[in-house]
N, C-alpha and C positions, 0 to 999 in steps of 0.2 A: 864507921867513919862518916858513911851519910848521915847519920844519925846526928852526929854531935858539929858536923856543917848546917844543918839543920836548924839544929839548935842555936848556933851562934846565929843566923843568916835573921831567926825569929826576935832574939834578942835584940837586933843591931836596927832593923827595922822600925819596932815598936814605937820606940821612941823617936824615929824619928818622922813615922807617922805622926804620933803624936806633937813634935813639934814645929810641925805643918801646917797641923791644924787649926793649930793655937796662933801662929803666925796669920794665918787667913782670917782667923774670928779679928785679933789684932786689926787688920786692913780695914775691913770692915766700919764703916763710918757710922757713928753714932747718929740720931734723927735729930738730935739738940744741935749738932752739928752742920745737918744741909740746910737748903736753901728750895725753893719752888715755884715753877710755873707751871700756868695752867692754861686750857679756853673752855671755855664755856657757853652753852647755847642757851639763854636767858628769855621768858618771859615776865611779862610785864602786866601784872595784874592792878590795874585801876579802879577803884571799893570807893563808895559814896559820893558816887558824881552827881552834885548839881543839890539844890536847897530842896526840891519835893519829893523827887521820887528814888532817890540815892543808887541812881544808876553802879554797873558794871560793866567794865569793857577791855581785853584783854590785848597787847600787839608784843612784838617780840622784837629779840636782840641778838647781841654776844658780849662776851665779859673777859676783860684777860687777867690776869690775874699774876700776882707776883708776889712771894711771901718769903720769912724765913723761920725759921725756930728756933727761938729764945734758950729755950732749955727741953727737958722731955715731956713739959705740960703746956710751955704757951706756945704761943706764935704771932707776928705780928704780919701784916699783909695790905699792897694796896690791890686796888682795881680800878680797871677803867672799861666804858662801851659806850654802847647805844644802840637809839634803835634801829633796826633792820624794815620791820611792819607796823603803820599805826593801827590805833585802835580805836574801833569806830562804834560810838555808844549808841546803843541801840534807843529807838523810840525818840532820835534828835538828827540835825544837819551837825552834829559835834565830831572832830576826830582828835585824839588826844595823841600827841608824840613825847618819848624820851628822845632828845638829839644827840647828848650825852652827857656822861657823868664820871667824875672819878670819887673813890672810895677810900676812905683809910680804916684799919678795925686792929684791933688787938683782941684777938680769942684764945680759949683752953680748949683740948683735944685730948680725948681719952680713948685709949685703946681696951676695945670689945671681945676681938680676940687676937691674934697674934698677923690677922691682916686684912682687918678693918677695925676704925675708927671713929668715936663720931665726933662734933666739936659745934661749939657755939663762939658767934664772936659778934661783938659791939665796935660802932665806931662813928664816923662823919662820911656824910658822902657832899659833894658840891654839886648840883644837876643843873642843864638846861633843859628845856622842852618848851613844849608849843599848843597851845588851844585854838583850833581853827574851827570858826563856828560859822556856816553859812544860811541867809535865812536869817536872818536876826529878828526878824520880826516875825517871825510866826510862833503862835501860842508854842507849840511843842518844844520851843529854844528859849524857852523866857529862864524856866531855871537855871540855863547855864550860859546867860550873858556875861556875867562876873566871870568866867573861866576867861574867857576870848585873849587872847595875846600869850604874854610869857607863863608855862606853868612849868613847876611852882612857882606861886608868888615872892616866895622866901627861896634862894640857889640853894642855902646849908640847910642840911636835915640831919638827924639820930639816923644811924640805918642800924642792922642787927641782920645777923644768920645762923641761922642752925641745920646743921649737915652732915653727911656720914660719908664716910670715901674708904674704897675697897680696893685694896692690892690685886691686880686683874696680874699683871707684870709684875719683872724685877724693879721698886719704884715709881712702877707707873701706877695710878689710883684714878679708878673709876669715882667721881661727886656726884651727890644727889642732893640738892641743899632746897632750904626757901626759908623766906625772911620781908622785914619791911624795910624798902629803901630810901622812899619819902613819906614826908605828910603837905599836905600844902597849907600854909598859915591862914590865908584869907578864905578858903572855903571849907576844912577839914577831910577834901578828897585825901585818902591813902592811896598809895601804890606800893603794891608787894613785888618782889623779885622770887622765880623759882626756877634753878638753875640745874642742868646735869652738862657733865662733860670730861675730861681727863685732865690729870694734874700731873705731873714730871719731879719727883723728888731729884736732886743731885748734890 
């Protein structure tokens, strides 16, 4: 008699384990389907400051970030920050600032393995910032008189990023990205962004 209670108790179960399960995988929300936010702790890498000696000089930020997915390869996302630290080019009275910027990008994201990703994306960023040059007149600042005031001289620039983000959580993704966020028209100074921080799928 226990035997065949048994039996029936296993039978009755099974199946409805089973459509449990399937009901939960069901819940379960597609990634084409969320949406995302992020922050981010942002530096700011400033490459060929000034007409002779094509300085370098680095100051930092934060980035927040807000995106969603298109489907299970794209995404589209804006950004916005600024900066936190200038940065102050060596071998000059120059200190170069991001004040802020917002971003627009449409990138693809491929999955590496089952919880991490990497992805790249293209877009527009709009910046302001500021070239504060003190000392104008001493040899050592003559290259980078042309900086002094609004930088960049152009607000709109090409930005671009490339990134990998890791499922630390349920959802939550650790970012490690870097990319270029301006270029400046009147002097061809670059600025790079290289960012890590967590990102919130929902």
């Amino acid at each position: 008699m226990n035997k065949v209670l048994r039996s029936h108790l296993i039978l009755t179960l099974v199946p409805v384990c089973l459509l449990s399960a399937q009901a939960a995988l069901a819940q379960e929300t597609p990634r084409a389907d969320k949406h995302y936010i992020g922050l981010l702790a942002t530096a700011f890498n400033f490459r060929t400051i000034g007409s002779a000696s094509n300085e370098q000089a680095t100051g930092s930020g934060g980035t927040l970030v807000a995106g969603s997915h298109i489907n299970d390869m794209f995404h589209a996302e804006l950004r916005a920050g600024g900066g936190l630290r200038d940065a102050e080019v060596p071998g000059s009275d120059l200190t170069l600032s991001v004040d802020y910027f917002a971003s627009w990008y449409i990138g693809l994201h491929y999955p590496v393995t089952d919880y991490a990703n990497v992805y790249g994306q293209a877009g527009f960023s709009f910046i302001h910032g500021t070239a504060e040059l003190e000392n104008t007149d001493e040899d050592q600042n003559a290259q980078f008189r042309d900086l002094e005031g609004d930088f960049p001289d152009s607000s709109f620039s090409i930005s671009w990023v490339f990134g990998l983000d890791v499922e630390v959580v349920s959802d939550t993704y650790l970012v490690l990205e870097g990319g270029k966020l301006f270029k400046d028209t009147s002097t061809d100074a670059n600025t790079f962004q290289f960012s890590a921080g967590l990102k919130y799928e929902f």
